[in-house]
C-alpha positions as CSV (number, residue, x, y, z in Angstrom):
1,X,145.0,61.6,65.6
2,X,146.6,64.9,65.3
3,X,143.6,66.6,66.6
4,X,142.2,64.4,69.9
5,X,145.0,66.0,71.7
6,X,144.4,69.3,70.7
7,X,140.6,69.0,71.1
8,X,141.6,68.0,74.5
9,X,143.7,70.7,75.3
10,X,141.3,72.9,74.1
11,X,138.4,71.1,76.2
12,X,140.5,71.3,78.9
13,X,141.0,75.1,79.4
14,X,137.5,75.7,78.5
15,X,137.0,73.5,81.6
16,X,139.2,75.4,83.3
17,X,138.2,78.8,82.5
18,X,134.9,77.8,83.3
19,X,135.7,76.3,86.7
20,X,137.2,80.0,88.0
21,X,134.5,81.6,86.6
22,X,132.0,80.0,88.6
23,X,134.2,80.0,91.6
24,X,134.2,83.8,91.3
25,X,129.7,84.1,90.8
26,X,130.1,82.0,94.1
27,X,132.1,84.2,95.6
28,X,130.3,87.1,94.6
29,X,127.2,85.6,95.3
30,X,128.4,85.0,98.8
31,X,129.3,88.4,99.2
32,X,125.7,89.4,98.3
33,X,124.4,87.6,101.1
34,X,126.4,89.1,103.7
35,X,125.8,92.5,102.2
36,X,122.2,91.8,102.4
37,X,122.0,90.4,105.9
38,X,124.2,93.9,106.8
39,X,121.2,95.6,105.2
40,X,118.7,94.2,106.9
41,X,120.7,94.3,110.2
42,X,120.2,98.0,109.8
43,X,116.8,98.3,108.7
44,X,115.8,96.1,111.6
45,X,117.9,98.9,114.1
46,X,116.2,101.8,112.7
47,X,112.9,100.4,112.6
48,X,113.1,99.5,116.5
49,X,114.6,103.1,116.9
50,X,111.9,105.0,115.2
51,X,109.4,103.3,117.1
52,X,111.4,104.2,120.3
53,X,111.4,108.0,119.0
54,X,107.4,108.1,118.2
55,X,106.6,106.8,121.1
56,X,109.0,110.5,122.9
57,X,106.8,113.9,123.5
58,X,107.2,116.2,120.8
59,X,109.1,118.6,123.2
60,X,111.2,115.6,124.0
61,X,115.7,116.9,123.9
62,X,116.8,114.1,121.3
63,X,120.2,114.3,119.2
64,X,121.4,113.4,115.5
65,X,124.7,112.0,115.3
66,X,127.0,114.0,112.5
67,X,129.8,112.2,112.0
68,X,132.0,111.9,115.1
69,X,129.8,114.7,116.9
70,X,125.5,114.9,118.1
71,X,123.5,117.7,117.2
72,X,120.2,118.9,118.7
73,X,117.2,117.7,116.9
74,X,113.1,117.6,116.6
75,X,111.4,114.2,116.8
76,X,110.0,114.7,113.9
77,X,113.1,115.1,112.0
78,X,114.7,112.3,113.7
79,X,111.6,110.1,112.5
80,X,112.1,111.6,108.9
81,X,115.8,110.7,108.9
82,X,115.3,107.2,110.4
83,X,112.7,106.4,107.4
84,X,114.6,108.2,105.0
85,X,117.8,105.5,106.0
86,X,115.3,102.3,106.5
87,X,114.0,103.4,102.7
88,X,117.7,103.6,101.7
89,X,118.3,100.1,103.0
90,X,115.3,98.8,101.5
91,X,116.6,100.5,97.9
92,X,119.9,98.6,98.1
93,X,118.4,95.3,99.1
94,X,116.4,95.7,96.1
95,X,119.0,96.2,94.0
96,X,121.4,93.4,95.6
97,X,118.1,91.0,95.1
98,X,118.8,92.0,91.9
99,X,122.2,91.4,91.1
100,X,121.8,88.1,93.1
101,X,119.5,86.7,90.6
102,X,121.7,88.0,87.8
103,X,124.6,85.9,89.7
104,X,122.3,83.1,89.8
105,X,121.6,83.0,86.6
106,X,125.4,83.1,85.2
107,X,126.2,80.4,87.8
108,X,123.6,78.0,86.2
109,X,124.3,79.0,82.9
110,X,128.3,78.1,83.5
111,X,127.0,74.9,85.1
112,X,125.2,74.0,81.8
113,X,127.9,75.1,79.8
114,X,130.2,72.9,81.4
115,X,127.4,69.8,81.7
116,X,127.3,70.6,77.7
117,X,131.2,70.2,77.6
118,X,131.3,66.8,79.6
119,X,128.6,65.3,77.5
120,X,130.4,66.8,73.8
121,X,133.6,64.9,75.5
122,X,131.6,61.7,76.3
123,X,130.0,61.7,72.6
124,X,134.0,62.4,71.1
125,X,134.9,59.6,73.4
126,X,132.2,56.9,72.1
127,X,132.4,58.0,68.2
């Protein structure tokens, strides 16, 4: 008898444990999501810029923002930039993707581990 309460004080913090684990891979994951829609935000803005840049005469006056200031630029290197940053977005969407399904992953594994829990209790409980 000595050890039903103890198995269940056990079962109970693994429960627990478990529980703020997946409540942090949700949070996380959530985090993800709006770190990807940011990315995407911006890839969309420098896609609709660079088309708005091609479209300027080569001789065209267009300016870089630095920090707080502009500087005087080429189309063409204002093209290479805005691909350069709408490649950069595309890298760390890849590697959020990524990370997400990692989260995913752990999140159903948790959820297993704790359906595994529930059932040992459930066969404890019968026997």
């Amino acid at each position: 008898m000595a050890t039903i309460p103890t198995m269940d004080l056990a079962l109970k913090r693994a429960f627990t444990e478990m529980q703020v684990n997946k409540i942090e891979t949700t949070k996380k994951l959530k985090m993800l999501d709006l770190q990807m829609d940011m990315l995407k935000t911006s890839k969309k803005k420098y896609s609709i810029t660079a088309a708005e840049v091609a479209d300027l005469t080569e001789d065209a006056s267009v300016y870089s923002s630095v920090g707080r200031m502009f500087v005087l630029s080429t189309v063409p290197d204002i093209c290479e930039e805005l691909k350069t940053k709408g490649e950069k977005c595309e890298n760390l969407a890849s590697q959020l993707d990524e990370k997400k399904v990692f989260l995913i992953k752990c999140l159903k594994e948790q959820e297993d581990n704790l359906r595994e829990l529930v059932q040992q209790r459930k066969e404890a409980d019968s026997k």
